[in-house]
C-alpha angles and dihedrals in degrees: 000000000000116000116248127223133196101195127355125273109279088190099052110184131208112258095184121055100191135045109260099220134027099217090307115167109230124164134202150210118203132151116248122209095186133051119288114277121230117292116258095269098055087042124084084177094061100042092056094052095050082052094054098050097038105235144094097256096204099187131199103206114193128177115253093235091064098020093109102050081048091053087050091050095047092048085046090055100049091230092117115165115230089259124049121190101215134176102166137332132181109286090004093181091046091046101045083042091058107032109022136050136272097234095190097106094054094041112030132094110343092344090085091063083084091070103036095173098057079050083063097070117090120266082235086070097042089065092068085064093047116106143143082009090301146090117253109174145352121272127239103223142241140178110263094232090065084173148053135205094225127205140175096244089188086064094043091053090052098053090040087231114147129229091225115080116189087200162000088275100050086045084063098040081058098048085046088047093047096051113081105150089186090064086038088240118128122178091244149002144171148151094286131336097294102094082047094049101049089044083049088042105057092042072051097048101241115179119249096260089303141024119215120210108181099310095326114103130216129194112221092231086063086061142110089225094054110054083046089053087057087052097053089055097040077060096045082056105049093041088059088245096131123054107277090231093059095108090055128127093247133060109230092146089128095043086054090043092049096049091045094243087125126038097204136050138181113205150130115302089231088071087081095072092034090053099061086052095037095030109022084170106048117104108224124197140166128249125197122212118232126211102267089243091041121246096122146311122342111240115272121232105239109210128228094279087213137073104185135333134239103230121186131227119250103270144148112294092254086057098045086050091045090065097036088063092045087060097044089064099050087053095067111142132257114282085027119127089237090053091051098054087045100048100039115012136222111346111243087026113047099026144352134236130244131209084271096047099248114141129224128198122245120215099271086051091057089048097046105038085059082107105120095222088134082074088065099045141343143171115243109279110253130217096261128149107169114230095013123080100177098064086062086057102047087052103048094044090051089048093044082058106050101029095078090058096045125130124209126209111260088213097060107118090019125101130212117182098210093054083051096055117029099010098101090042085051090040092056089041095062097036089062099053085048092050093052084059107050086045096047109244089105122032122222091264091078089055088093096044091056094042091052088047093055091047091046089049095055108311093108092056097047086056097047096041088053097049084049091060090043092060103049085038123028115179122192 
C-alpha cells in the first residue's frame, strides 16, 4: 500500500548520514523517453548530484525504442558500466549469471539493514530482480495496483449510477445505463477487446496470467473463467454497449473518456495525475469490480510491482558496496532531503515553491533533470496530487479497498524462453482469434480450438519451462 501525501514534507530530513563515494569514478546505462538532457558541464542538476553522492556519475542515455538492441551491442562488446538498466534480454538468467553480480550477500537477510532505503521497497518488487536463486539487481519500483478502473464521475452523478457494483448484473445495469448512441455516449471503449476482457475477467475471476496450484500451472486461456469472461464481452458488443469504433486500427480510448463519449476506462493508474494537466475538466472517479455472483470484491490483478531492474557488473566486494550505496541513496524516500534533491533540483533553479510548499519544476529544470538516474534506484512512488487532497483520498481509499484481494502473478521473477521469445507473437495471435469472436466473424466454439493452437505453439513449453523454474526456485 503506497503512502499518500497531501502536500509535500515541509521538515525533510536526511536519510543518509555519509557521503556514498569519495571522488570514485561509476558509470551507467539506462533507457531515456525524452530528449537528452544537457552534458555535465551545461548542467547545474547533474553536477550536484554528482556532489551529493560523491562520485563522478558518467551516464550512457538510449532511447527506449532502440534500448534493447544497444543493450545487446554493449554486452557483445564486452564494455559493460557498472550499472545496467535492464528489462529483458535473450537467455536473462544465462546472461546476469555470466556478466553481473549476485547481489544476495549484500542484500539478503540482515545484510540489507546497511541500505535501509532500498529495505523500503515491497517484497513484491523485489521478485522482478530475483533470478538463478539470487538476486541480481535492484528494482526499480511500481505500485502494485499498476492499473484503474476509471470512470467520469460527473456522468455517473447525473445518471445517479454508483461506482460500486454488488454483481455481475448491476455491472451490466450500469453499462446499459451508461449507453445512450443518440447522445453519442457508450459504457466502454478501446482499441480491441483487451482493456473489456480484463475488466470481465476479473468479475469472472480470471487468473493473473497463471494460476499456481501447488507447482502445476495453469494459463488463464485454458480456464473455465475465461472462456465465461469472452462471452460476457461477446454480449457488451452486440448489445451496443462498447463504442462501435472500438475495433478500429487506432487508440483513441482517452480521446473518447475525456470527451464523455465512454463512462468506463481501464488505464494506467498514473493517468490520474496526466489527466488534470492534460483534462482539467474532466471529472475522474474509481470503480470497484464485484465478484460476478456477488460475496465481495473480484481479485484484483497486482501488477508486477517492478519496471527494470539496475544490475552490477561483476566487481571486488569494496566496489559492489561502493554502488549499493550509491543506490541507496538514490532510493530515499519520499519527503527525504536526498529525495528532494533528486526529484526537483535546486530550489530557485530547478523549481519554485508555492504557498503549500509543493514544488514545481521551471523550464531549465524540465530540461536538466532529464537524467534517467530513477532507472538506477528509487524510492517507491507515493499517492501525491499537489493542490487536491482529495484526490489522495479517493486513491488510497480505492487502493485500501482492492489490494487485499490482489493476485499476483505466480510467474513474476521467474523466465521461460519460449514466453521471451515467442510469447507477444503467440499473444496477438490469440487476441485476434478472441477478438473475431466477440466481433462475429468466428463463433465460441473456436475458442478451443485457439486456446489448443496456442499450447501446442508454444504454450506447452512456457508451462513446463515455468514449473521448471518453480521448482528450482520457488518465491512466496
Amino acid at each position: 500500500m503506497p503512502d499518500g501525501f497531501f502536500n509535500y514534507p515541509a521538515d525533510q530530513h536526511r536519510s543518509v548520514t555519509e557521503t556514498p563515494g569519495a571522488g570514485e569514478s561509476i558509470s551507467g546505462m539506462a533507457m531515456i523517453s525524452t530528449a537528452v538532457p544537457p552534458t555535465r558541464s551545461e548542467n547545474a542538476y547533474w553536477r550536484e548530484l554528482e556532489d551529493r553522492l560523491g562520485v563522478s556519475l558518467d551516464l550512457m542515455m538510449t532511447p527506449s525504442a532502440d534500448y534493447d538492441q544497444k543493450l545487446a551491442t554493449v554486452v557483445a562488446g564486452g564494455d559493460i558500466p557498472d550499472m545496467v538498466q535492464i528489462r529483458d534480454a535473450p537467455d536473462l538468467p544465462r546472461l546476469l549469471e555470466s556478466q553481473f553480480q549476485d547481489l544476495s550477500e549484500y542484500l539478503s537477510g540482515d545484510a540489507i539493514q546497511d541500505y535501509p532505503n532500498l529495505a523500503t521497497l515491497p517484497p513484491l518488487t523485489w521478485r522482478g530482480a530475483i533470478y538463478n536463486g539470487g538476486i541480481y539487481g535492484i528494482p526499480n519500483p511500481r505500485q502494485a495496483i499498476g492499473s484503474y478502473v476509471f470512470v467520469r464521475q460527473d456522468i455517473f452523478d447525473s445518471l445517479g449510477l454508483s461506482t460500486e457494483p454488488e454483481n455481475l448484473d448491476e455491472f451490466l445495469e450500469t453499462c446499459r445505463a451508461l449507453t445512450n448512441a443518440q447522445e453519442n455516449r457508450w459504457a466502454m471503449g478501446d482499441s480491441g477487446s483487451a482493456a473489456a476482457l480484463v475488466i470481465m475477467g476479473m468479475l469472472s475471476g480470471v487468473p493473473n496470467e497463471w494460476r499456481n496450484e501447488n507447482g502445476s500451472l495453469t494459463h488463464k486461456y485454458e480456464t473455465d473463467e475465461f472462456a465465461r469472461s469472452v462471452e460476457w464481452v461477446t454480449q457488451l458488443w452486440q448489445d451496443g454497449l462498447m463504442h462501435p469504433d472500438t475495433f478500429a486500427s487506432s487508440d483513441t480510448s482517452g480521446q473518447w473518456f475525456h470527451a464523455g463519449r465512454t463512462g468506463i476506462w481501464l488505464t494506467g493508474n498514473g493517468h490520474w495525475n496526466s489527466a488534470l494537466k492534460n483534462h482539467p475538466t474532466s471529472e475522474l472517479g474509481l470503480m470497484t469490480l464485484p465478484n460476478w455472483d456477488g460475496g465481495g470484491l473480484a481479485p484484483w490483478r497486482l501488477g508486477s510491482g517492478f519496471f527494470s531492474i539496475n544490475a552490477f557488473k561483476k566487481a571486488e566486494p569494496e566496489r559492489i558496496k561502493l554502488l549499493l550505496r550509491v543506490c541507496n541513496w538514490l532510493a530515499a524516500p519520499f519527503g527525504s532531503e536526498e529525495n528532494y534533491l533528486r526529484a526537483y533540483g535546486l530550489d530557485g533553479v530547478h523549481h519554485t515553491v508555492d504557498a503549500d510548499g509543493n514544488p514545481t519544476l521551471t523550464e531549465l529544470g524540465q530540461a536538466e533533470l532529464r537524467l534517467p538516474v530513477s532507472y538506477l534506484a528509487a524510492p517507491p512512488t507515493p499517492l501525491y496530487t499537489p493542490g487536491r487532497p482529495d484526490d489522495t483520498r479517493v486513491q488510497h481509499a480505492y487502493q485500501s479497498e482492492v489490494i487485499p484481494v490482489g493476485e499476483p502473478n505466480p510467474v513474476i521473477g521467474l523466465y521461460s524462453a519460449t514466453d521471451a521469445d515467442d510469447g507477444v507473437r503467440l499473444k496477438q495471435t490469440f487476441d485476434d482469434a478472441v477478438n473475431d469472436i466477440i466481433t462475429g466473424r468466428a463463433t465460441i466454439s473456436t475458442l478451443t480450438e485457439s486456446v489448443d493452437a496456442w499450447k501446442r505453439d508454444g504454450g506447452d513449453a512456457m508451462r513446463a519451462e515455468y514449473e521448471e523454474q518453480l521448482a528450482a526456485y520457488p518465491i512466496d
